[in-house]
C-alpha positions in Angstrom: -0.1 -25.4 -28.1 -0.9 -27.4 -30.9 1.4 -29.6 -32.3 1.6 -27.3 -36.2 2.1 -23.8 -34.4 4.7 -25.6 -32.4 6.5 -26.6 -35.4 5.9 -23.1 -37.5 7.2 -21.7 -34.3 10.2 -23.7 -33.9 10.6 -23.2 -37.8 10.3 -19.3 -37.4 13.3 -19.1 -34.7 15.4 -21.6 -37.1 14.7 -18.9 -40.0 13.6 -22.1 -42.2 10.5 -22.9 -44.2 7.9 -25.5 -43.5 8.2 -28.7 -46.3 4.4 -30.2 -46.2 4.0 -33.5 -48.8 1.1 -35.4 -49.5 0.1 -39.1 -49.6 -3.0 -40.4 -50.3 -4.0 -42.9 -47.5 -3.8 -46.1 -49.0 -1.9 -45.7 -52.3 -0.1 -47.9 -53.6 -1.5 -50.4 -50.4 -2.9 -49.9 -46.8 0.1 -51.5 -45.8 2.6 -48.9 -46.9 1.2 -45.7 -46.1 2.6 -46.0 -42.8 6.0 -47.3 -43.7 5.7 -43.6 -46.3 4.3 -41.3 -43.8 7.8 -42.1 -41.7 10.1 -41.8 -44.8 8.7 -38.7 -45.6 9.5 -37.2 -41.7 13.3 -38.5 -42.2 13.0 -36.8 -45.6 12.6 -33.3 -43.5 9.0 -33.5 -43.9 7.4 -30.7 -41.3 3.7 -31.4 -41.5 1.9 -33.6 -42.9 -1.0 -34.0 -45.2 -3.0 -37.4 -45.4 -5.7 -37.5 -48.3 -8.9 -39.3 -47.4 -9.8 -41.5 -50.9 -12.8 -40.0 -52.3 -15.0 -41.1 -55.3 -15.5 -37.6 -56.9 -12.3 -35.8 -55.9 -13.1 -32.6 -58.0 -10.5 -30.4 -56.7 -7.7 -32.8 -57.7 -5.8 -33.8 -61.2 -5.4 -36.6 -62.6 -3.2 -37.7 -60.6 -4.4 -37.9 -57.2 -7.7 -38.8 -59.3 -6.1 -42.3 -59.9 -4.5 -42.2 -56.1 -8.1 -42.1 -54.6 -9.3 -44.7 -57.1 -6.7 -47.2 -55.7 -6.9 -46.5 -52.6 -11.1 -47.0 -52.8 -10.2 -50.0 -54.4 -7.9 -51.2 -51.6 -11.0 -50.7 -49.6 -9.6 -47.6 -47.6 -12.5 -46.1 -45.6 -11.9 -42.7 -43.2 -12.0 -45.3 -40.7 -9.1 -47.0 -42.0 -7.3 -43.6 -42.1 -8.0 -42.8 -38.4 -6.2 -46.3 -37.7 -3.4 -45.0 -39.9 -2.7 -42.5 -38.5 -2.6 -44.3 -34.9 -0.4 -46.6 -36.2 2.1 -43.5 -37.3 2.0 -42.3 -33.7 2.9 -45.2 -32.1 6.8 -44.2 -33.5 5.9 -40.4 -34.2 4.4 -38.1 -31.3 6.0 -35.0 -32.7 5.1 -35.0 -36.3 1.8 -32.8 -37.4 -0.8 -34.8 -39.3 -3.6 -32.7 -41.6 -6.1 -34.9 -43.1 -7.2 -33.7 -46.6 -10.3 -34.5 -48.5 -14.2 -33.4 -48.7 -17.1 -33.6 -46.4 -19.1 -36.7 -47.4 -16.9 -39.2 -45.7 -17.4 -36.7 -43.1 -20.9 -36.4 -42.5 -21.6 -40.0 -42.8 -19.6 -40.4 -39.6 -21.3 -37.0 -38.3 -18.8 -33.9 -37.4 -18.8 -34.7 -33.5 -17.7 -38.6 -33.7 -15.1 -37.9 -36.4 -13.5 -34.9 -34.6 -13.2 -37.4 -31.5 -11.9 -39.9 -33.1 -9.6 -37.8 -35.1 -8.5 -36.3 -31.9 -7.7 -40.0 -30.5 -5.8 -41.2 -33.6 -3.5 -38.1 -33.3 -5.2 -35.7 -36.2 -3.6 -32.1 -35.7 -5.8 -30.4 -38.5 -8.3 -30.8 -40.8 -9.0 -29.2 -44.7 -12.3 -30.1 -46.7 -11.9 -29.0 -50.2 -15.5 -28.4 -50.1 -16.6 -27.0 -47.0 -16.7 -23.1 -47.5 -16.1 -21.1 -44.2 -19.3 -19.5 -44.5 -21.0 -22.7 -44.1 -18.7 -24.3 -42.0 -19.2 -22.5 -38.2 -21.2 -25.7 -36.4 -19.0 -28.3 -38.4 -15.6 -26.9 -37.1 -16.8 -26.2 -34.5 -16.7 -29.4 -33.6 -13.0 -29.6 -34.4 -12.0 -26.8 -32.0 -13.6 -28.4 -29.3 -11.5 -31.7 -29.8 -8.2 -29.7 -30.3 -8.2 -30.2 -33.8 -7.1 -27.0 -36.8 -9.5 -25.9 -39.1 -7.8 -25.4 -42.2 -8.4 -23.8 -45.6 -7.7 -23.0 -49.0 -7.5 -19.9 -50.7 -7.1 -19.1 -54.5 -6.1 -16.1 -56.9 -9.9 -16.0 -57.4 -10.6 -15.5 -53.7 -12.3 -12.2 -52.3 -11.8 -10.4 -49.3 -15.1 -11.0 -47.7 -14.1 -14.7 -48.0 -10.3 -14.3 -47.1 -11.6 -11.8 -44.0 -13.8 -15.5 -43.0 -10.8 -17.6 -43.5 -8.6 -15.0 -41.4 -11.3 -15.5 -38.2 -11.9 -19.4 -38.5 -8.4 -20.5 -39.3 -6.0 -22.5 -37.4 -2.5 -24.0 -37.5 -1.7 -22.8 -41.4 -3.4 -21.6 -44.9 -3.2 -23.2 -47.8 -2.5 -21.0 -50.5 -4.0 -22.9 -54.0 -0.9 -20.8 -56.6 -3.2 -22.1 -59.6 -6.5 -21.9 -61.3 -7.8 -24.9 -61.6 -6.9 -28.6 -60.3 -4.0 -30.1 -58.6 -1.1 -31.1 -60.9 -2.2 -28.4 -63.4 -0.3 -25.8 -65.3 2.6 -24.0 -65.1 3.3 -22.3 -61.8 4.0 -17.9 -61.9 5.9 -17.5 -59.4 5.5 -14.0 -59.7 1.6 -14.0 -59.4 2.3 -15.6 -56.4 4.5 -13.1 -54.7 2.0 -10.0 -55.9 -0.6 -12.0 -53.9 0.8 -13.3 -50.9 1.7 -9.7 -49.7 -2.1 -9.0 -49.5 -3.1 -12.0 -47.8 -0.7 -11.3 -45.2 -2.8 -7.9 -44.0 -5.5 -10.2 -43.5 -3.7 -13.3 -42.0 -1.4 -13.8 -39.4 -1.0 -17.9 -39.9 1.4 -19.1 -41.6 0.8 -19.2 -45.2 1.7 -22.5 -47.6 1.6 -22.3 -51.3 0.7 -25.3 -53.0 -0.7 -26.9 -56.6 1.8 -26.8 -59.5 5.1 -27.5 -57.3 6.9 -30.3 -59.2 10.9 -30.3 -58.5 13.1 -28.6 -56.0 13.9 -26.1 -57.7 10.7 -24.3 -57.9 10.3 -25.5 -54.5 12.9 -23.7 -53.1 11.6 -20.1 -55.0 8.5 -20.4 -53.2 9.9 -20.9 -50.1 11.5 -17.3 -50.5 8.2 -16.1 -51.0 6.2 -17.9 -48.5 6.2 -19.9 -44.6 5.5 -23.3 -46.5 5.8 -25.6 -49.6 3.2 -28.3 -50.5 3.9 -30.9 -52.9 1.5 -33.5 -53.6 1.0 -34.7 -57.2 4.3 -34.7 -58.1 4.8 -37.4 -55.2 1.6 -39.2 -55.9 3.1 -39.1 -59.3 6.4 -40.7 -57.7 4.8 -43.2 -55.8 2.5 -44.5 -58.9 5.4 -45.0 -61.5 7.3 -46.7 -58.7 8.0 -50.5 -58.7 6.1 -51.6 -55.4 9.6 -52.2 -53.8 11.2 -49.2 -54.4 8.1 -46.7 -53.7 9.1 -45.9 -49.9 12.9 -45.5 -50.8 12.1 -43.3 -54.2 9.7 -40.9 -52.3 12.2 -40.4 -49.6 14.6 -39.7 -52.3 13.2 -37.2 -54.1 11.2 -35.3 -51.2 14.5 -35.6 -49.4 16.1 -33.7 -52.3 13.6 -30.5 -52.2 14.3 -30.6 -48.4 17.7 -29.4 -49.0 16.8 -27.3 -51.6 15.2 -25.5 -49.2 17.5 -25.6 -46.2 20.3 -24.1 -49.6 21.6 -20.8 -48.2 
């Protein structure tokens, strides 16, 4: 059993919801996206997500824009991230890891050597913004044969031939995208998102996350009544960029420790 159904399992007898953050690897500094990837589990993090820097991250706001920038800068490579995440599971064997980001870095590396050494760092999953499951069969392939979860998006815009694709090829969980548009974006409806989810469901058994547009606990916590997962990653990006240096590991745990309870509220 993979290490993300075993924790959407254990979280399904517990009757709680999943809380999934995102860092992008080396933002603020290679050397403390380790150090935040641990704060983030004694947080109440569940799973996970890891971006891989990119130069033209087109599915992302400002935001995580400026994260990737930094981190490129930093001279993070998806080399560097495999050794990040070994690193992380030298203290954490439990914890799911889902690396996030889009298929150039990819194919540079070729599919088959980076799901091996994925599967060797401890990778659990794997989402590319920009790999659409129609075209995707040989390239995740590759993942399933390493152990590793294909994972994907889905937006209000999405059809039902594509969701029907998503619903064979998908492991672990789905990412829901609650906005159109780019991360960071908008204002969340919260009602949209409970007309849609329902429909998904007859088409997907995974768990389903809901993500884009999630900025405090609050809001958190209503999506949580409305799906198995919450994903929050600009508005810690967002954290970890107006933080002095010092205080960025002790103010992310902070605040993603806060929508952790807002979620465990009964």
């Amino acid at each position: 059993m993979s290490r993300i159904k075993a924790v959407f399992d254990k979280l399904k007898g517990q009757q709680r919801k999943a809380l999934i953050p995102f860092i992008t690897a080396g933002d603020p500094s290679p050397e403390l996206t380790v150090p935040l990837l641990h704060a983030l589990v004694e947080a109440g993090a569940d799973v996970l997500e890891l971006g891989v820097p990119f130069s033209d991250p087109m599915a992302d706001g400002p935001t995580i824009q400026r994260a990737s920038e930094r981190a490129l800068k930093n001279g993070v490579t998806l080399r560097a991230v495999l050794t990040m995440v070994a690193e992380f599971r030298k203290r954490d064997a439990d914890t799911p890891v889902v690396l996030m980001g889009y298929g150039n870095p990819i194919e540079a590396m070729g599919w088959e050597l980076f799901a091996q050494r994925a599967a060797e760092a401890g990778v659990d999953g794997v989402l590319t913004v920009d790999f659409p499951p129609e075209e995707s069969h040989e390239a995740f392939g590759h993942l399933e044969k390493h152990g590793l979860d294909p994972i994907f998006l889905l937006a209000p815009t999405t059809v039902d031939e594509r969701i029907a694709e998503v619903a064979k090829l998908a492991r672990g969980y789905v990412y829901y995208v609650s906005l159109k548009g780019v991360t960071g974006a908008g204002n969340l409806d919260l009602s949209a998102v409970g007309q849609k989810l329902p429909a998904l469901k007859k088409h997907i058994a995974l768990p389903i996350g809901v993500g884009f547009g999630i900025r405090d606990a609050e809001t958190a916590r209503r999506v949580a009544d409305l799906a198995d997962a919450v994903v929050i990653g600009s508005r810690i990006v967002q954290e970890i960029e107006q933080s002095p240096r010092e205080r960025v590991v002790d103010n992310v745990k902070q605040f993603v420790a806060g929508v952790r309870a807002a979620l465990d509220k009964k």
